[in-house]
Every structure is written in structure tokens, then in C-alpha cells.
N, C-alpha and C positions, 0 to 999 in steps of 0.2 A: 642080260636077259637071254635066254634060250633063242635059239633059230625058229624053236618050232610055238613059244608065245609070240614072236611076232609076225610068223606067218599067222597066227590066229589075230591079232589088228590088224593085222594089213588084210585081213579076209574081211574082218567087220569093216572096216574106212571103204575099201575099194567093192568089193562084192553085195553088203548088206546095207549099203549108205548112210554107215556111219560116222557122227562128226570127228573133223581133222583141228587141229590148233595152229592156226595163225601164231601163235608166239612162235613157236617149232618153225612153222617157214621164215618169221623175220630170221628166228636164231639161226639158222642153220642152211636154207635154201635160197634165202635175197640174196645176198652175195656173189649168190655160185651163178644169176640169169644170164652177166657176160659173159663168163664160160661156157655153158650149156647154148646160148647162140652161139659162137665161135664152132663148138662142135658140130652144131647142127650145120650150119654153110661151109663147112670142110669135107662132109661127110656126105651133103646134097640131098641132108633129110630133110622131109614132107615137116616134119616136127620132132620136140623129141621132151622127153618131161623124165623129172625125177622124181623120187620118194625117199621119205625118211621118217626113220622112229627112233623117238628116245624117250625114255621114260613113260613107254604107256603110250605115248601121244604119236599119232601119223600125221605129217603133212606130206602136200605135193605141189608141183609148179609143172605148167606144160605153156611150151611157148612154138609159138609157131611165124613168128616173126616178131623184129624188133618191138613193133607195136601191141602187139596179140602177146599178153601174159597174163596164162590163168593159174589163179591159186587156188589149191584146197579141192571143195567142194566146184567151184564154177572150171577148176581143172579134169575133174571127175568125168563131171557133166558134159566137158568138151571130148572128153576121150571115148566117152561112150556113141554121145552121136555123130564122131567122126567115125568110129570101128561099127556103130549099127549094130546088125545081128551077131558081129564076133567080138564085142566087149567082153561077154562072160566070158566064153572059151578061152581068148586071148588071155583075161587076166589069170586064171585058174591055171596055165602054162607059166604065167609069169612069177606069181605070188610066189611059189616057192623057192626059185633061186633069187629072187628081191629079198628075202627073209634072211639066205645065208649069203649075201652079200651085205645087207644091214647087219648081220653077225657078225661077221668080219670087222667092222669098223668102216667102210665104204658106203657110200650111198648108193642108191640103186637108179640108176641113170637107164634111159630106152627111148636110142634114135629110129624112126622111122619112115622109113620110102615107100612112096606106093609101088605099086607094080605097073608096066603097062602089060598089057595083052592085046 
């Protein structure tokens, strides 16, 4: 699949709240939660979630401690009201290199630190 049909799912799943498949995250992102925590407490992020598409189908996972792991949609929904007013902008920066890193054959993985000021 093209880089630029899956930046158009990853725009419908992420941006237009469209449905993700749970089978896609059993296949393909359960797995990966002990490593994506391991990254996360190495790297001293706030959290950090991945994405993936195959065949048509998007899922995601965002974990933000051992206990705290969201899938899919209740991922979505965590990532939105943790970013607030910069979920859109955030993802609309994002989506595009997630699409050619899903192109690639790689998942698209995004640890994140807050700031202090």
C-alpha cells in the first residue's frame, strides 16, 4: 500500500474518529507493550504509543505506565485529552511521517516528555 493511502487511514482512524481493529493490535502491537514500556522508562517519557496499518485496518496502543494501557480508540481518546487544544495540530505534523514509516515496514512508535517552563 502506498504511503500516501495510509496517511489517508491514519487521517480517517486518528483525526475523523474513525474505527481502529482490535484484531491488528492483538496481531501486531500486544506484543510490542514490553518493549514500548522499557522505551518509555529509558528515555524518561511522560508516555509513549504506537501505530499501525495493515491491510486497510489502523490500530494503536498508548501506555503510560505498567498499569495504564490504552488500545485503539480508548488510546485515541487518551491522547487527545492528554494534548487538549494540540491533539489536531500535533497529529497532522505526525500523520505524515507515521504513513512513511508504516511504508517502510516499521511501526510508527512517539515517546513523549512534557516540558517544564
Amino acid at each position: 500500500m502506498s504511503a500516501k493511502r495510509i496517511k489517508k487511514l491514519l487521517e480517517d482512524a486518528l483525526l475523523k474518529d474513525g474505527p481502529m481493529a482490535f484484531a491488528l493490535y492483538e496481531y501486531e502491537l500486544d506484543d510490542l507493550k514490553t518493549e514500548l514500556f522499557r522505551s518509555m522508562r529509558a528515555d524518561n517519557d511522560a508516555f509513549i504509543f504506537a501505530v499501525t496499518e495493515n491491510s486497510g485496518d489502523v490500530a494503536m496502543v498508548l501506555i503510560d505506565s505498567p498499569e495504564e494501557v490504552y488500545i485503539n480508540e480508548l488510546a485515541r481518546d487518551k491522547l487527545k485529552e492528554t494534548w487538549k487544544h494540540n491533539y489536531l495540530t500535533n497529529m497532522k505534523i505526525l500523520i505524515p511521517d507515521f504513513a512513511k514509516q508504516l511504508h517502510a515496514g516499521y511501526f510508527a512508535i512517539n515517546g513523549v516528555k512534557y516540558a517544564n517552563f
